[in-house]
N, C-alpha and C positions, 0 to 999 in steps of 0.2 A: 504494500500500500504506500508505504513513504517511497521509492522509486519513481511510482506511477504521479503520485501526486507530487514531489519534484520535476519532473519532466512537465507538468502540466502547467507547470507556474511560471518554468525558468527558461524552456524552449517555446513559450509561444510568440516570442517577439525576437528578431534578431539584432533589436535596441534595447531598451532597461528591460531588466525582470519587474515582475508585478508584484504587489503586495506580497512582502516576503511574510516567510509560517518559518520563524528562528526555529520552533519545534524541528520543523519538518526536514527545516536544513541538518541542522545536528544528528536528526535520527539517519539521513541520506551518508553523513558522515562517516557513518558509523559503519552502513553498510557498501558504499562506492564511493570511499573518498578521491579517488578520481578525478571523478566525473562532476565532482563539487569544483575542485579544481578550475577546470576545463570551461561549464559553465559562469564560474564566479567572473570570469573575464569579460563576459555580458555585462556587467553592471559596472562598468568604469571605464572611463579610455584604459589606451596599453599606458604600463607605467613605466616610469619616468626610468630614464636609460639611469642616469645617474644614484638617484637617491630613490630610496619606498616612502611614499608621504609617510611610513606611521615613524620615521628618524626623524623627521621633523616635528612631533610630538613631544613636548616634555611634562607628563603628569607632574612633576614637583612642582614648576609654576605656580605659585602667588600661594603655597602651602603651607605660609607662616600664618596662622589665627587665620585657617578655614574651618566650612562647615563639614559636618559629619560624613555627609555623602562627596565630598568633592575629590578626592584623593580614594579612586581606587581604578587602580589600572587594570589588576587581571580581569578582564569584565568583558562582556560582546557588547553592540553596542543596543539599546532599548535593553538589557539584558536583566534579570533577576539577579544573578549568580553572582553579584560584585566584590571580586578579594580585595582586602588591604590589609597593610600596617597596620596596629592601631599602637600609638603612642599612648595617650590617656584617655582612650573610651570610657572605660570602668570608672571614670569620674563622671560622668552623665554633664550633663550641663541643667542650671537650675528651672531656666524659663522655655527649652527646647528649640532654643533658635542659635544659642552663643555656638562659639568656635569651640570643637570639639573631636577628637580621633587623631590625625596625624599632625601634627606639624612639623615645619621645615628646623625648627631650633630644637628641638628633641633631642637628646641623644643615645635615647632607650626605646626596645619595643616590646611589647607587651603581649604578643600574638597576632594572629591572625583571624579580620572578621569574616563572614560569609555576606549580610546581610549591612547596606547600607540605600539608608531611603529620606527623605523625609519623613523626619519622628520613628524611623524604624531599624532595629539595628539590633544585630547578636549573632551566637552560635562561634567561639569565637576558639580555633585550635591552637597549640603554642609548645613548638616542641623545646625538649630540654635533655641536658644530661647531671649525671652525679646526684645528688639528694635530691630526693623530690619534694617539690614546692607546691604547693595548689591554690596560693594566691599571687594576684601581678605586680604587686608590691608598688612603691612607691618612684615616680619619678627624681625627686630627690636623694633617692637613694634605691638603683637599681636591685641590691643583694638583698633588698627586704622582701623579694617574691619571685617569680620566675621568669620576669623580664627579663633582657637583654641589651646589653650594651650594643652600636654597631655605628661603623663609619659610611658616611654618605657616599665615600667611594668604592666601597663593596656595597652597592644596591645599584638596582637597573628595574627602572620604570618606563615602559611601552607599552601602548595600548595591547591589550590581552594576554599580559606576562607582567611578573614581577619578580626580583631577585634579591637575596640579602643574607648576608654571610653573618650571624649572631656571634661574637666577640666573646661572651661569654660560657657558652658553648662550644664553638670551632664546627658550625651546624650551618650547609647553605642551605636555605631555604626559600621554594622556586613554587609559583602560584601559578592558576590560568582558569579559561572557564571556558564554559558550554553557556548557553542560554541561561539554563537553570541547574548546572552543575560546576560545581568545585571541585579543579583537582588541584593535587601538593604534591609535592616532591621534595623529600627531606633526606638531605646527605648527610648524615651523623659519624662521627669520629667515632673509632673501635672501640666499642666499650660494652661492658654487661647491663649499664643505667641510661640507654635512652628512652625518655619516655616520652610520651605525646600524649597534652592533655588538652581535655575537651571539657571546657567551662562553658557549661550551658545558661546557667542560672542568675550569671552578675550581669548587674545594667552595662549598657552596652551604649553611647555616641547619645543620638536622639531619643533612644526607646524610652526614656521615664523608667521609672521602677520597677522588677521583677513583680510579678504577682503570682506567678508558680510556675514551675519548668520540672521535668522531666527526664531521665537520660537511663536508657536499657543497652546492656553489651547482652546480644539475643547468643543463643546455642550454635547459630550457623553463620556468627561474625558480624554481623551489622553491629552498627554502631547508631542508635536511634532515639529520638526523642523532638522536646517541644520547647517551648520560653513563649511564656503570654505575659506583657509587659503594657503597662497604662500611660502611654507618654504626654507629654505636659498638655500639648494642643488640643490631643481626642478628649481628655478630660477637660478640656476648657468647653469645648465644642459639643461633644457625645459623650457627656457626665456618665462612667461609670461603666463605659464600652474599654475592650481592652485593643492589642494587637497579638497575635500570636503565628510564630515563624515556627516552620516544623524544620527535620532535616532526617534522612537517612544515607547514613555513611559505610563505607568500605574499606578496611585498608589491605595490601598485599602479603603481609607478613603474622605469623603468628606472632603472637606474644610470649613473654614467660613468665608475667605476674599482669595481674590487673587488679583494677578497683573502682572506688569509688571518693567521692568528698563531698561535704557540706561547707564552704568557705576554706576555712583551713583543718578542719577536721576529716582524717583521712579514715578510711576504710576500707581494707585491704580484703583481696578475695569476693570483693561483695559485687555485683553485676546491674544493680536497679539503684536509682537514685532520684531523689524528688523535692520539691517547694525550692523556693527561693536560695542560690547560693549552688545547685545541686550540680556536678561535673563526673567526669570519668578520668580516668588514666587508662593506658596500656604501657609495656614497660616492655622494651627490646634488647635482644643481645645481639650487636653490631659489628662485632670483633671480625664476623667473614662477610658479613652482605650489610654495607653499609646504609643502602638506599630502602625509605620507605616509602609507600607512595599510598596516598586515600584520596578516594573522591565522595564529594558530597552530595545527594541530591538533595533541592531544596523544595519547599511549596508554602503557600500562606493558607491550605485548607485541611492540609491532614498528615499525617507520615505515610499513610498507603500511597498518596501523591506524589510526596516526595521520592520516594520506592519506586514508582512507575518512573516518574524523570528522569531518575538516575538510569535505569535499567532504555528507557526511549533513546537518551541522548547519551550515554557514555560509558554502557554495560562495556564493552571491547575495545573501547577506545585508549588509545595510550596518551601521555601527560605532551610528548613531543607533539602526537599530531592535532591531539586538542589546541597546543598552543599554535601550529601553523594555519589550522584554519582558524581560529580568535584572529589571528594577524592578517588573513587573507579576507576576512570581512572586513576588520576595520579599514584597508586597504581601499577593497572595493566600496565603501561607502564615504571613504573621506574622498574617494576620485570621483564623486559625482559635481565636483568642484574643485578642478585642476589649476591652481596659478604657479606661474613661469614668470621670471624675470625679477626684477626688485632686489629690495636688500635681503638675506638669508633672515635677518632678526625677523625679517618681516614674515615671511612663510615658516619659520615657528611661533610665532603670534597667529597666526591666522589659523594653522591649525591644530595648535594645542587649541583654542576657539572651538574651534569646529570638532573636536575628539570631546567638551564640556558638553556641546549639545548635543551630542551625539549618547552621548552616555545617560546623564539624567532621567529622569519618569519611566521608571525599569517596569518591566512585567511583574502582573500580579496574579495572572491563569497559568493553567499546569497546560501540560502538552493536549490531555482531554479536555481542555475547554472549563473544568472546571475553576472557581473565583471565587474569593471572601465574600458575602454580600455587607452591605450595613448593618444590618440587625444581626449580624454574627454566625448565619450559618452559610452553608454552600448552593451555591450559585451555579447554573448550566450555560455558557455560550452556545448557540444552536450550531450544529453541523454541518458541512454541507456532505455532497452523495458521496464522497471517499471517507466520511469521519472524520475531518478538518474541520477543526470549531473555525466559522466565519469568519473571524475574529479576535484580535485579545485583546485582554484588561492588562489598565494600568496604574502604579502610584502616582502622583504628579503634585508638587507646591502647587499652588494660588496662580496664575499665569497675569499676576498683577504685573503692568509691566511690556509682559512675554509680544507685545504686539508691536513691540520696537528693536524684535530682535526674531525669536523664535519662530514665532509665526511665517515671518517675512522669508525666512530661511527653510521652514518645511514646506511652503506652498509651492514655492521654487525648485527645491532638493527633494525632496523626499514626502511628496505628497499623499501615498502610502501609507507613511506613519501618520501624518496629521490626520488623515480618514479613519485609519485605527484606533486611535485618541480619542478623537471625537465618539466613536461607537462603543467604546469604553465609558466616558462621562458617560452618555445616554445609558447603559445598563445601571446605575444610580438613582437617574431622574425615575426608571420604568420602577424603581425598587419604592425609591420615597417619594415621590411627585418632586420632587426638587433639584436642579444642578447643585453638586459641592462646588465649594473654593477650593480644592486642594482636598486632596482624598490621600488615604492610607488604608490599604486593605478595607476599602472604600468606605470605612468610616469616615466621617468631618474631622478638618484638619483646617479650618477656615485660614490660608496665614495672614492675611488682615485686615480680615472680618468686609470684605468685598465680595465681588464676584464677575469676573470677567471670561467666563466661559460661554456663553453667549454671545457677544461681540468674537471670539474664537471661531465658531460656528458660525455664525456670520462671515468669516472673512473668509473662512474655505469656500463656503456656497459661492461666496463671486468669483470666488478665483476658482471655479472649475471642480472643485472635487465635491464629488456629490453622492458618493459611493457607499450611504448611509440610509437611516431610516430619515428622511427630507423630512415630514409631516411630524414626526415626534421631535426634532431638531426643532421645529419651528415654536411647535408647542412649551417645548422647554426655553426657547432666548425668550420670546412674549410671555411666560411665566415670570421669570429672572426679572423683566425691568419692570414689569406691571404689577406685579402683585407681591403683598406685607401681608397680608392676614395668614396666621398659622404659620409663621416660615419660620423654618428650626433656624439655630445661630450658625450653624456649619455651614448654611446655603450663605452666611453674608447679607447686608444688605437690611439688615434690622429698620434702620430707619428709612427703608423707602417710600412708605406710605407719605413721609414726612413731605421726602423730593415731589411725590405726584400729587399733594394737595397744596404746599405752601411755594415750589419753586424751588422749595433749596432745605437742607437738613439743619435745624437748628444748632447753635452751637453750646452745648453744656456742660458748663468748668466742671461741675461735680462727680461727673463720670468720667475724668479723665482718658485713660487710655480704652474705653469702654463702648461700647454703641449699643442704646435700646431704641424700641420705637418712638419714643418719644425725641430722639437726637442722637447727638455722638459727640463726643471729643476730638475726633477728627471730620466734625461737618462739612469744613471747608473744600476740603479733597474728596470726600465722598459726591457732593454736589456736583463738584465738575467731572469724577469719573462717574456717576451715573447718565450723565447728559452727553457723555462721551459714547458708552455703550447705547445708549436710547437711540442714539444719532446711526452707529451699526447696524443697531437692528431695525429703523426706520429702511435702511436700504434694503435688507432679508426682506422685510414684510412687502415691501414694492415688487421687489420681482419677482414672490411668489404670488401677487394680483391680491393683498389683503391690505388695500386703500385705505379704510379706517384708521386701521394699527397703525400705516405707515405714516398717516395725517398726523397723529396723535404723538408717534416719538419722535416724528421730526419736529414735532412741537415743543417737547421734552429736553431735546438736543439743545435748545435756544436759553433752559435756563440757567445755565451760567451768567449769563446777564444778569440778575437776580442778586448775586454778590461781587459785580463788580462796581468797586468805589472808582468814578472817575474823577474824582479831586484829588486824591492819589495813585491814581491809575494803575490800580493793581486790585487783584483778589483779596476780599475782607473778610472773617466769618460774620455773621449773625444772629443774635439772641434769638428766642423766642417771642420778642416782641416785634422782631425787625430790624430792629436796631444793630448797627456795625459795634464791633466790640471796642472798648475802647478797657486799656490805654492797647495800642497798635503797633506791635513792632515787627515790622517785615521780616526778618533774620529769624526771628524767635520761633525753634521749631516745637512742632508737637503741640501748638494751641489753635486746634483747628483743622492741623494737616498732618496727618500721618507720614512719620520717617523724614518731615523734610517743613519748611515754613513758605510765605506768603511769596516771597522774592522768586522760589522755585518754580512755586505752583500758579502764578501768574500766568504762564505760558501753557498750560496745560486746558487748551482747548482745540486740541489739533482739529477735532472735525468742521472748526468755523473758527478756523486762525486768522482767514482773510478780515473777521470780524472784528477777532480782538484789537490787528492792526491798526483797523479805522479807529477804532475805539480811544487806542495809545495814542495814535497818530505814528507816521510810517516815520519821520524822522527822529521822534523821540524813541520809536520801539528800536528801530536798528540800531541808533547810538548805547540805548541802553545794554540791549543785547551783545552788542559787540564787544561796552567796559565789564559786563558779567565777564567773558570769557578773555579779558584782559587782567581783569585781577584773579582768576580764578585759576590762571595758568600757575600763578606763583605760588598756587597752592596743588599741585600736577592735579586740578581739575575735581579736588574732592577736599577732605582733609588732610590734607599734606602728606607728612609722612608718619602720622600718629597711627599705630597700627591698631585699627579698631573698624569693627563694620558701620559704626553710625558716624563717627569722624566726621563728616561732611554735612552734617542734618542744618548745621547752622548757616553752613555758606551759601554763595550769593548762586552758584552752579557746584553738583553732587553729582559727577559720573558714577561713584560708588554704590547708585542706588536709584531706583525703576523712573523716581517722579519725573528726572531732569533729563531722561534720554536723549528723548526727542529736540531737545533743542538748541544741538547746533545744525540740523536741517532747518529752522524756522527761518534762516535769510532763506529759502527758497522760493518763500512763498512773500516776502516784503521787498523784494527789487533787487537784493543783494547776494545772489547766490554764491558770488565768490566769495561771501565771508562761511558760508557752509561746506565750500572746497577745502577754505584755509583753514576752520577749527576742528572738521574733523578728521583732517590728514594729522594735525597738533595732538589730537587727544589720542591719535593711535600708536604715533610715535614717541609720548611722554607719559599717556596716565598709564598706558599698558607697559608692565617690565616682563624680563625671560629669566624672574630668578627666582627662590623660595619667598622674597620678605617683598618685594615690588614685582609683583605681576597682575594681578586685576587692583590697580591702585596699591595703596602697603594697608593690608589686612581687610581689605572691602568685601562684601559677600558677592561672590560672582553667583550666586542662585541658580543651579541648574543648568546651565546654560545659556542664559541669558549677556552677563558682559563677555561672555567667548562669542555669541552668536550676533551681538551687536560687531563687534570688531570685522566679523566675518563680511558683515554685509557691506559696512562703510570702507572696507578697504578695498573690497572688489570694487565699488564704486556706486551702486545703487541702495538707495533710502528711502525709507517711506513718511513720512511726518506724522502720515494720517491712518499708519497700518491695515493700508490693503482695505479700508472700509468704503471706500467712496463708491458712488455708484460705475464710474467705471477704475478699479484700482490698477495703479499704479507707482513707480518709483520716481525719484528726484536723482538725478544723475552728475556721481561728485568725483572727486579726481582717486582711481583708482593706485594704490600702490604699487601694483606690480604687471608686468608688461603685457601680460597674457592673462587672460581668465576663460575656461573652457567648462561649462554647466553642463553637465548632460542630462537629460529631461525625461520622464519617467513616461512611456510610451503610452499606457495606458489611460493618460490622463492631460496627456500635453500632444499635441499635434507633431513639433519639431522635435529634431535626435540633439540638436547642442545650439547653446548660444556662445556667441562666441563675444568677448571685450578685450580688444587689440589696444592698447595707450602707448601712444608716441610722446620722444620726448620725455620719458617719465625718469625724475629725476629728484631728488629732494627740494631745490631748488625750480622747481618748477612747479607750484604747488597748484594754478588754478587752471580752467580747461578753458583752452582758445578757441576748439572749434569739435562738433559731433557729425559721424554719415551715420546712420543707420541703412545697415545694407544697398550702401555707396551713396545714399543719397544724403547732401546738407539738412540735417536741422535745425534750428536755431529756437530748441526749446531744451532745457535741462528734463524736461516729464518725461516719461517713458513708461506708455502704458503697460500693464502686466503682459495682456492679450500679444503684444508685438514681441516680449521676450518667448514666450512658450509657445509660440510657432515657430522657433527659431530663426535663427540671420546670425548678425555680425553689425557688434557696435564699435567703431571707431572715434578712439577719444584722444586728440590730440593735445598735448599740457603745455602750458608756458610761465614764464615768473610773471607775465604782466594779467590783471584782470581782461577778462573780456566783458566790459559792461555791455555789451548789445545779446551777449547771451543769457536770456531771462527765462522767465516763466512761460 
């Protein structure tokens, strides 16, 4: 059956493959890796004589005070199965968002995770020799547990492999993945005390606290069990819902002692272990056959699951060739966007970028289509006639934000996934009547307390992918912006009743960091991102012929007006009386606007920028605009170099963080496009570094993929302001970095096999574009509809040091 239905998927076009089934590849693997081979070469151009894009990936990037999921290489890409390092997981973090698992200043490891997600995380192996330890002791002092010293130049980080020679051991230890499997490979020094243990029970990055875990050494060698853990968000959101990560493991070697532990309480001979703290050992004699190797299957619905996974995708599989197909996918998916030419810093920028978004919002179905539901039991993907769920599920952060980067980037690349995505959310809405903000084993996980998955769905419909249930899509965006009665907190959007009776969310000191129906403490920003999505989904509702709806949010879209002061011509909040807040301090973040203040969010009306302009007036907004990113450079565009994710919340411009994306495209749209050429060729080349402490800003939250997938798009040279929502969407076209950019375009949903962007002249020193042909012909507009790239052609973009002011809008 996997044969047949590989061949059905990957030989029907002899341009992109279609909606890839990771299952199905893996299980093909297993049986004609071959022919995986041979086919993979379909979905990329041929690669590059010189270099494999995935050398020009560096997972450590910006790894100093990252988040939980950010750092983990062994991983496919959408993948469940993601290995890493973990430095100080086992310290949880307290609010479920701070920096937590690896960091680049470390210089001890603590084992290894299987499971890293948003709010989710565990199951975590860690081999050792000599006495045996069963707790990870302290970073401050390695020898208090069974951590590991190690130098950053015995480890090797690339996509779908990781490597790391433990110092205090003399133990290399070598990671990779399947979809939904983990395998290791552990080189132990000769000895009678290597053991490998499996600490199932201690909190783990995101997860919140154990609430009881599991771990059995069965008669016929599995190595099996569970960790159900309540992490900070779901219990903000879904009071009293948990998470729980299964696993069924293998290893190749017998043992000669086993056991068990409860923290640090050992127990020896004993094979079952349970509640909170609860782990296993096995204990090797290494002295002839140094190598051990295990693999894991993992599932978020059961350990029979996980048992199938493992047995689907990596029963006969060895550790080498799982890692060369992990590397010939990432391969083939980071070549669905080939650049040539430029500075080298610059094409590992672009695609350590491009390996962020690629990774993020992992699977949350097993190979049978089964999935966590919300209310906590399992869930079926339907079929189709080979026994290929339709479909899969996924985790995903809050895509606050993601329409300045993400989106822009899968509509384009990998339309596929965003169609899968979307039919993911939708198994949610069918569950609760409601879209999440950010799902985990599709509980609520709101990350703040919005809701922009609608607007999402929205933007694939116009751009072409429609490979979902259209009618329940529609149902659910006209839910999201129209309706407050009954709406759980995990959907977001508490006070929208507010937005569609009074025009705008009042603002209420007293709840702070909080939003009920009556307000929020971030009204300010709620108002304009509701009017933002209203205005997306007014264009959904037009072209599927629902006039009313579409009358009523383009109406919606317009109230931003509502809190704009124009005596100081900026965004104000507003009392419950009406009244602008006073005393008023534009800088001053988080009284009103979430993650960021009034100076930020002033700009955030991409869908009727043209308006705010008038409003500003065109030469007070581009002077303004322009000394934002004048004084904001001297701080590389965020908070300097204070290493912290909020760092930036008070300045005048935050690359560091979703609000301020968009706005060094806004000279696009006010006469001045060449100040959008010049700041964001500036912000590519200075906010982004290629090292552990400066790479997405110093310590800023790169989210999933989102400041990788901004980088992505702004450097090949196409932006969107208005993310893909207008009625006819399209990009704003800035001065690519590199000489070459070669798209190739997913057959089943895009007409053309490749777009091509040729930039002459390109040169640092050259920063703004003098002249554009689009498939040889002159344009003299920087726009570029979506519809003209995904037919394909050939965009020619000549640079020079001097503006071209006759080329506008």
């Amino acid at each position: 059956m996997c044969i047949r239905v590989f061949l059905q998927l990957w030989t029907s076009s002899t341009r992109q493959a279609v909606r890839p089934r990771w299952h199905v590849i893996a299980c093909v693997l297993v049986i004609l890796p071959s022919l995986l081979v041979a086919t993979s070469q379909l979905f990329a151009a041929e690669p590059d004589r010189d270099h494999r894009l995935i050398d020009y990936v560096d997972p450590r990037i910006g790894t100093a005070h990252s988040r939980w999921f950010f750092f983990t290489p062994a991983a496919m890409p959408f993948g469940m199965a993601k290995l890493a390092p973990t430095t100080d997981g086992h310290l949880g973090n307290p609010s479920g968002w701070e920096a937590v698992g690896y960091d680049a200043r470390h210089t001890s490891i603590e084992g290894f995770a299987h499971f890293h997600e948003f709010q989710i995380g565990g199951v975590v192996f860690a081999p050792t020799v000599g006495e045996l330890q069963t707790v990870p002791g302290n970073l401050e002092d390695p020898d208090s547990g069974y951590r590991s010293r190690f130098d950053k130049q015995e480890e090797t980080a690339e996509p779908g492999y990781y490597s790391v020679r433990l110092k205090d051991y003399d133990i290399q230890a070598e990671l990779t993945a399947t979809p939904r499997v983990g395998l290791h490979r552990y080189t132990y020094p000769g000895t009678e005390q290597a053991h490998l243990i499996f600490n199932v029970g201690t909190r783990m990055g995101e997860s919140g606290p154990v609430v009881d875990a599991s771990v059995t050494y069965a008669d016929d060698g599995r190595i099996e069990g569970w960790v159900a853990t309540r992490p900070a968000y779901v219990d903000i959101y879904q009071p009293g819902a948990t998470i729980t990560m299964y696993f069924s493991a293998r290893v190749d070697r017998e043992p000669t002692s086993y056991g068990t532990f409860d923290g640090a309480q050992v127990f020896a001979g004993r094979r079952e272990q349970s509640g909170a703290g609860a782990g296993l050992y096995l204990t090797f004699d290494t002295r002839e056959e140094s190598i051990v190797h295990a693999k894991v299957g993992l599932s978020y619905t059961s350990v029979a699951n996980a048992r199938m996974n493992f047995e689907q995708e990596a029963r006969d599989l060895t550790f080498d060739n799982a890692r060369a197909e992990a590397q010939r996918t990432w391969e083939s998916l980071l070549g669905r966007v080939r650049v040539e030419g430029g500075a080298r810093e610059a094409r590992v920028k672009f695609y350590t970028g491009l390996f962020h978004a690629l990774l993020g919002r992992g699977l949350a179905s097993d190979c049978n289509g089964s999935y966590p539901k919300n209310e906590g039991t399992v869930g079926q993907i339907p079929l189709d006639e080979t026994g290929t769920p339709v479909h899969n599920h996924y985790n995903t952060d809050a895509v606050w934000g993601a329409f300045w980067n993400l989106s822009q980037l899968w509509a384009l690349a990998y339309p596929e996934y965003y169609s899968d995505w979307i039919s993911s959310q939708l198994l949610v809405y069918r569950e609760t009547g409601w879209l999440g903000d950010g799902i985990a084993c599709s509980r609520y996980v709101s990350g703040v307390g919005t809701n922009f998955t609608g607007l999402f769905i929205a933007t694939a419909y116009k751009c072409g992918i429609r490979d979902y249930d259209v009618p329940l899509a529609w149902e659910a965006t006209r839910k999201n912006e129209l309706e407050g009665r009954g709406r759980p907190a995990g959907a977001g959007k508490l006070d929208v009743d507010q937005f569609l009776t009074r025009g705008y969310s009042p603002y209420l000191p007293e709840l702070g960091y909080q939003t009920t129906p009556e307000g929020s403490g971030f009204a300010a920003s709620h108002t304009l991102e509701y009017a933002f999505s209203a205005s997306a989904a007014a264009q959904f509702a037009k072209q599927l012929g629902h006039h009313a709806d579409a009358e009523r949010l383009s109406s919606l879209a317009d109230n931003w007006t509502t809190l704009f002061d124009d005596e100081r011509r900026l965004v104000r909040p507003r009392d419950q009386q009406g009244r602008f807040i006073t005393p008023f301090d534009p800088l001053t973040p988080w009284i009103g606007f979430q993650e960021g203040n009034a100076q930020q969010y002033t700009q955030y009306v991409p869908h009727r920028i043209e308006q705010l302009i008038s409003r500003v007036g065109r030469d007070t907004f581009n002077d303004r605009l322009d000394q934002t990113f004048v004084r904001s450079r001297a701080d590389v565009f965020g908070g300097g170099k204070t290493i912290d994710a909020f760092a930036g919340v008070r300045a005048v411009y935050n690359h560091g963080n979703q609000p301020s994306l968009h706005m060094p495209g806004l000279f696009n749209f006010s006469g001045k496009p060449w100040l959008s050429q010049k700041w964001m060729r500036t912000i590519c080349d200075e906010f982004y570094g290629i090292d552990g402490i400066h790479g997405y800003g110093y310590g800023q939250d790169e989210d999933q993929g989102q400041l990788g997938a901004w980088y992505v798009m702004a450097s090949m040279g196409l932006f969107d302001v208005k993310g893909l929502t207008t009625e006819e969407p399209g990009f704003q076209v800035v001065s690519p970095l590199f000489d070459r950019v070669t798209l190739h375009l997913n057959a089943k949903y895009y007409e053309g096999d490749t777009f091509v962007i040729e930039t002459k002249n390109n040169s640092k020193a050259n920063t703004y574009i003098h002249s554009l042909h689009l498939n040889g012909e002159s344009i003299t507009s920087i726009q570029l509809r979506f519809a003209d790239i995904v037919r394909g052609g050939r965009l020619r973009v000549e640079l020079t040091d001097e503006p071209n002011r006759q080329l506008v809008d």
